[in-house]
Structures are given as structure tokens and as C-alpha cells.
C-alpha positions as CSV (number, residue, x, y, z in Angstrom):
1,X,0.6,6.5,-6.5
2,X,0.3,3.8,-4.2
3,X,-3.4,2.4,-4.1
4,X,-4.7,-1.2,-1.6
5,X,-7.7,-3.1,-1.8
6,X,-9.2,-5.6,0.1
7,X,-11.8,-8.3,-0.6
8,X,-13.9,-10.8,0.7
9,X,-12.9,-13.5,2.5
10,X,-12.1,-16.7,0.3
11,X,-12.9,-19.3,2.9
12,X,-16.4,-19.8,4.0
13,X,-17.3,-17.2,7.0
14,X,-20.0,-16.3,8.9
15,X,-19.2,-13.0,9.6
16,X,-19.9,-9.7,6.9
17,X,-17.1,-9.1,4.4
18,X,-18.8,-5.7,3.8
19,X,-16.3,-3.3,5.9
20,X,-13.0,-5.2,4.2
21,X,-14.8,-4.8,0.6
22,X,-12.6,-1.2,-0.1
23,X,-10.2,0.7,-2.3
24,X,-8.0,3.1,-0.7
25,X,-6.0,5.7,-3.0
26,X,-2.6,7.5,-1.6
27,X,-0.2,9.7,-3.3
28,X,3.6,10.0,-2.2
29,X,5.5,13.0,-3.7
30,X,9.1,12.2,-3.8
31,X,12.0,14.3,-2.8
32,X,14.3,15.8,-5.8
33,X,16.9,13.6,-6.8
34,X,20.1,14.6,-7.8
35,X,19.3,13.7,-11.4
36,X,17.4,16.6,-11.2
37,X,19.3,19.1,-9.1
38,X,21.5,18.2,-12.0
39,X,19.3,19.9,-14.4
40,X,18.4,22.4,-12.0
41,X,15.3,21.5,-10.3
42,X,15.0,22.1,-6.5
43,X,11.5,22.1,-5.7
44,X,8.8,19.6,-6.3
45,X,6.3,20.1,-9.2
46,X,3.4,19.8,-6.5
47,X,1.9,21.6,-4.3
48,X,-0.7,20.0,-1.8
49,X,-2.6,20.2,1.4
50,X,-4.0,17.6,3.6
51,X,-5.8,15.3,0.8
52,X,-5.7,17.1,-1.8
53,X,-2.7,18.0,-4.0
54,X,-2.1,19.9,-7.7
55,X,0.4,20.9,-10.0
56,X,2.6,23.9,-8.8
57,X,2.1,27.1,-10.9
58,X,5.9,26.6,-12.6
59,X,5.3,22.8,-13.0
60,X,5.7,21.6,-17.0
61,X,2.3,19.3,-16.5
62,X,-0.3,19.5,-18.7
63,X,-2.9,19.4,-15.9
64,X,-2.2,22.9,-14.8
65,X,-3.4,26.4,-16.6
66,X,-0.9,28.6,-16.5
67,X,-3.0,31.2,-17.3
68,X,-5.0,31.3,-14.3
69,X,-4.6,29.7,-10.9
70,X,-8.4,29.3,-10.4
71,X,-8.4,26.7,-13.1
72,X,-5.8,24.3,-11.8
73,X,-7.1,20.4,-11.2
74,X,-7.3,20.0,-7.5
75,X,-7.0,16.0,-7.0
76,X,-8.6,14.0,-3.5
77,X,-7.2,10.7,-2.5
78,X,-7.4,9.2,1.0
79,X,-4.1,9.6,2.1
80,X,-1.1,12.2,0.6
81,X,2.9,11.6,1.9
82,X,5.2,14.6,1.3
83,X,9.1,14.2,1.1
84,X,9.9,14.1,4.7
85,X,7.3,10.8,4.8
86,X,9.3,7.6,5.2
87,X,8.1,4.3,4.0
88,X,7.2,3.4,7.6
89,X,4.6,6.3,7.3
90,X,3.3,5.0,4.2
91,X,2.7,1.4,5.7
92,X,1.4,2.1,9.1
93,X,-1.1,4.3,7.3
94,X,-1.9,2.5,4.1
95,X,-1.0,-1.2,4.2
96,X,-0.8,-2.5,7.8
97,X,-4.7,-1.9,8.2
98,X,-5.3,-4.1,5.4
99,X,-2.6,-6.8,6.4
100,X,-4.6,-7.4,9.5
101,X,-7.6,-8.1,7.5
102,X,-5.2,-10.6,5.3
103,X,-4.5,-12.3,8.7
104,X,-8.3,-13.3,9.2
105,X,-8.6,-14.5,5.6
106,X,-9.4,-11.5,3.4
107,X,-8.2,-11.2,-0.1
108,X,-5.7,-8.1,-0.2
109,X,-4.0,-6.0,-2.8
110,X,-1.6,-3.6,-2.7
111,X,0.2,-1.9,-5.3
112,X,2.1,1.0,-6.7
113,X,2.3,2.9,-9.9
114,X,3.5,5.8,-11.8
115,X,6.1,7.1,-14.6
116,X,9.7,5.9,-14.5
117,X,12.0,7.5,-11.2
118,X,8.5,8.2,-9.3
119,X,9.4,5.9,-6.6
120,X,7.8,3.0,-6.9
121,X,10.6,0.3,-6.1
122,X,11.6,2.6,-3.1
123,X,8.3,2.3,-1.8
124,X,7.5,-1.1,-2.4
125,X,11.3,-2.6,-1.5
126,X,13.0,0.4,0.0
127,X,16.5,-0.3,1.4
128,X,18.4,-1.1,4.9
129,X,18.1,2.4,6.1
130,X,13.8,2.4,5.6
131,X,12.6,-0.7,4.2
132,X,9.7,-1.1,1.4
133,X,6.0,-1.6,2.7
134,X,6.4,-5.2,1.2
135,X,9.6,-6.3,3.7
136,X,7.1,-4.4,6.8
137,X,4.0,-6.4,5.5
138,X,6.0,-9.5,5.8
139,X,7.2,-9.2,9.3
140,X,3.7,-7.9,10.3
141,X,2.5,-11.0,9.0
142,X,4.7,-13.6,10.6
143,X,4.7,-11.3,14.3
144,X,0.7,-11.9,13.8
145,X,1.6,-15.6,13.2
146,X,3.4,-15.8,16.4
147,X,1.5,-13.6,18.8
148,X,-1.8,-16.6,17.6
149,X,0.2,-19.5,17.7
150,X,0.6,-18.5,21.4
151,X,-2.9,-18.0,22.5
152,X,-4.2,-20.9,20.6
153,X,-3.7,-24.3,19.1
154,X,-3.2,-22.9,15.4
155,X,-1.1,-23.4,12.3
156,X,-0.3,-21.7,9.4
157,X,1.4,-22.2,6.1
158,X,3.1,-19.7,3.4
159,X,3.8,-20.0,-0.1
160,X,5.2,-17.1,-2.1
161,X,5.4,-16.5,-6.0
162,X,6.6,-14.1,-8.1
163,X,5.7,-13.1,-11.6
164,X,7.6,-10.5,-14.0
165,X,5.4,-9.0,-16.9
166,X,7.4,-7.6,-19.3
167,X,6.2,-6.8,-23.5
168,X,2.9,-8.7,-22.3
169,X,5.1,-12.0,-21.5
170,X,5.1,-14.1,-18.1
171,X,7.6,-14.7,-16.3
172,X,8.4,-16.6,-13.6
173,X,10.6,-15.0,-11.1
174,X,11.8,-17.9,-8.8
175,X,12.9,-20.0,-11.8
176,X,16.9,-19.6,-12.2
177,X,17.2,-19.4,-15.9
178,X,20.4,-21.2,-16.0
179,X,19.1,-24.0,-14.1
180,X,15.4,-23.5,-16.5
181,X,16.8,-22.2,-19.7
182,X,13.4,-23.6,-20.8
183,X,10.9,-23.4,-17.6
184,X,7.1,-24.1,-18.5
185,X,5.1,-21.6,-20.5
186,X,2.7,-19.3,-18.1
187,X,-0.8,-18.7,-19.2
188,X,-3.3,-16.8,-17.2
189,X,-6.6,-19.0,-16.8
190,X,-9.9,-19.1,-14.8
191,X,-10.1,-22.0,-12.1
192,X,-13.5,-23.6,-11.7
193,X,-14.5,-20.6,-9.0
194,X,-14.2,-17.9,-11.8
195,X,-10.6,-16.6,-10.4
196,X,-8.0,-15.5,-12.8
197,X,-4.3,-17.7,-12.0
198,X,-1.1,-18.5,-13.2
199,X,-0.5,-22.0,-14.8
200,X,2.5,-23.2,-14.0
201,X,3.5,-20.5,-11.9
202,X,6.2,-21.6,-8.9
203,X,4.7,-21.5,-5.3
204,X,7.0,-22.2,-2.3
205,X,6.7,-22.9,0.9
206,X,8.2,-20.3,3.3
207,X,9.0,-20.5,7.0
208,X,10.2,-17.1,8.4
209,X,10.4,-13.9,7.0
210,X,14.3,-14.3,5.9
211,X,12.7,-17.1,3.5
212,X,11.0,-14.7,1.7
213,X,13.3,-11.8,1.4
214,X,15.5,-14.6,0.2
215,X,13.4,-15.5,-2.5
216,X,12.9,-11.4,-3.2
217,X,16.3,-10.5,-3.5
218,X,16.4,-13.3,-6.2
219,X,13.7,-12.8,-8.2
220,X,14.7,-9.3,-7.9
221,X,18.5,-10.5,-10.1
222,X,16.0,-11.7,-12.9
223,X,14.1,-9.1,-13.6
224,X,14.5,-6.4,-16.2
225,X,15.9,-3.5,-15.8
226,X,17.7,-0.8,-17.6
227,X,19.2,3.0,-17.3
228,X,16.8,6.3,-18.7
229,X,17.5,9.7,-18.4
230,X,16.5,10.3,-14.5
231,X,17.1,6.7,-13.1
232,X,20.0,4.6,-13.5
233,X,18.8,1.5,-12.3
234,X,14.9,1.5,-13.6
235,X,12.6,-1.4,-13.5
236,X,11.6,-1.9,-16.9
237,X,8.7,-4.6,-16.3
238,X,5.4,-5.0,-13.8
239,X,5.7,-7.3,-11.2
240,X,3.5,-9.4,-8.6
241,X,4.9,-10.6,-5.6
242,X,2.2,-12.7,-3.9
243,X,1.8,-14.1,-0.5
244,X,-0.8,-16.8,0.2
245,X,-1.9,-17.5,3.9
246,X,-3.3,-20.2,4.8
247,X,-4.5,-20.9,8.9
248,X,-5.9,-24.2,10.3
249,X,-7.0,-24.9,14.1
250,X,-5.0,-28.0,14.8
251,X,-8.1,-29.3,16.8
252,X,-10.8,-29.3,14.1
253,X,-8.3,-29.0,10.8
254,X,-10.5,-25.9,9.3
255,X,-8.3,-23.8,6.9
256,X,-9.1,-20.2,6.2
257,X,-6.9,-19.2,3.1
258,X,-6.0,-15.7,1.7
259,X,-4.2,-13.6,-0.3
260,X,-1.9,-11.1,-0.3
């Protein structure tokens, strides 16, 4: 399940926020992997068309009646990938709409979720073959950057973090633990606007998009992860990797400021 949001701008505007101010809800059914073959499972539990998808007639989920087809739970979302959908699909259709909104100072959410081996590390980081929505975000963002900087007199300015929630503790991502084996404690607080942040939490600068895959594949060495019975390499915590862009004319200093 891979669901975005975005929000109103957090900068002062005199534009309407309304047609940002929206959830958007997409499903991805994955291929069968071999884990499975191995068990002998070649088709996928689902069965869908256009929106709408439900659980195959020989699927072991409990939200289908085997006892009559005319009582299966049909389920609508806004957008539904099959196997043969790469993650380039997934984030010209679901995220890069919303990263041009993040690019004129909307607040922007996008996130994936699901039971262990359902994809949600593919689709989020992906690999050199088809890279995750987050690496195509990123160089969206920064070929946005350039394409602005070249029509006007503009600057901008990223700073990246990366928090690890694992048995309801924090953890900071971009803190080497052997060079922190006691980094400050993380407690999630309200500033004075009524926002919910990090205290303490590490926020740095980047410069080009290889900064920030940098600091991925990092944080990506510290978090947890562990083998179960159809994924050997399974993230075993929640994580939130978090862009904040920030803009200013150079003529008139103005910042707009968002998330992402």
C-alpha cells in the first residue's frame, strides 16, 4: 500500500492551498517471489481491475467468502499497479504530482506500508536496475532546482534527516554509533506553531542529489533488520526520511519552506 498526502503551504501565501490539501491511496501487488514458488505458489492472491481489486477465490485471506463469490470485499483506491508495474510507474503516477507541489512550498507526505515481504523497501529505495520513488523524488527535486535557478534570481537550501522507530524508540539515523555510542535522547514535541518534531534530531545540509543518497545508503547500515520466513533481508523498524526545502529570491530574501 503506498498512500501521499499533501498539505498547505507552511510559508505565508496568497494563493488557495485548497487543491494541494489531499490524500491519495494506491495499491501495488507484487510479483511471486521465489520464497514462494518455493512453497509452490505461482499466482498472486489478487485479483483486480482498473481501481478496484479483491482477494482471488483460492487466496488464504480472511477477507474473501469462499462460499460464494458474490460476497467477496471489492476494495477502491485511486491508483492500483500490477506486477509488470515498475517503480517508475508508481512515481510518475503517485508521487511526482505531489513533489511539484513540494517545490512551491507545500507540505508533502509519502509513504508505504504493509505486512513483511510486501514490497515496501523495493518501492520506496528500489535498486540500480529501477530505483525507489524516494531516489526519483530526489532528482525531480534538484532538476526543478536547476531548471528555476536559470529563469530567475533564486536560491535554495536542503537539509535531510532520518529517523528509525523501532519497539517505540527513536533513533537517529545519521548518527554513526561508533562515533555516538551515546548521541542525545529524541523526544517528539510540539514547537510554538502546534507542529509535532524531533528534539535533537540531525539535519544536514545537502548539495546535490549524490549527498543525499550518501547519507541514505548510511542510515540504511544502521537500521534494523533481520531474516523471517519469506524475506531474508526484512526491515524490522519504521522509518522517516525527510527532506526540507527551503527557496529565497536573492533580490528580496523571502523564504518559502516545505516539507517532504
Amino acid at each position: 500500500m503506498i498512500s501521499s498526502s499533501t498539505s498547505g503551504m507552511s510559508s505565508s501565501s496568497s494563493s488557495s492551498s485548497s487543491a494541494f490539501e489531499s490524500v491519495l491511496v494506491a495499491v501495488r501487488v507484487r510479483r511471486v517471489i521465489q520464497e514462494e514458488e518455493d512453497k509452490g505458489k505461482r499466482e498472486a492472491q489478487w485479483e483486480w481491475k482498473g481501481n478496484q481489486i479483491w482477494a482471488s477465490p483460492s487466496s488464504s485471506s480472511s477477507v474473501v467468502d469462499s462460499a460464494s463469490s458474490s460476497s467477496r470485499r471489492v476494495f477502491s483506491v485511486d491508483r492500483l499497479f500490477g506486477p509488470s508495474d515498475d517503480n517508475r510507474s508508481v512515481h510518475s503516477s503517485v508521487v511526482a504530482p505531489i513533489i511539484s507541489g513540494v517545490v512551491q512550498g507545500y507540505n508533502a507526505t509519502v509513504f508505504a506500508y504493509g505486512q513483511s515481504s510486501s514490497g515496501k523497501t523495493h518501492t520506496m529505495l528500489g535498486d540500480e536496475a529501477d530505483p525507489g520513488v524516494m531516489r526519483r523524488a530526489v532528482e525531480q527535486i534538484f532538476r526543478h532546482f536547476e531548471e528555476e535557478c536559470e529563469q530567475r534570481a533564486v536560491q535554495f537550501l536542503i537539509r535531510v534527516s532520518y529517523l528509525e522507530i523501532y519497539q517505540e524508540r527513536l533513533k537517529d539515523l545519521l548518527l554513526d554509533p561508533a562515533e555516538h555510542p551515546s548521541p542525545p535522547r529524541l523526544a517528539i514535541q510540539e514547537d510554538r506553531d502546534g507542529n509535532s518534531v524531533i528534539a535533537n534530531l540531525t539535519e544536514v545540509p545537502v548539495q546535490c542529489p549524490e549527498d543525499i543518497f550518501t547519507l541514505l545508503e548510511m542510515g540504511e547500515r544502521f537500521r534494523h533488520y533481520g531474516v523471517t520466513n519469506v524475506n531474508r533481508h526484512s526491515s524490522r523498524s519504521h522509518a522517516i526520511f525527510r527532506l526540507i526545502v527551503e527557496s529565497s529570491a536573492t533580490e528580496t530574501a523571502t523564504l518559502d519552506a516545505s516539507e517532504y
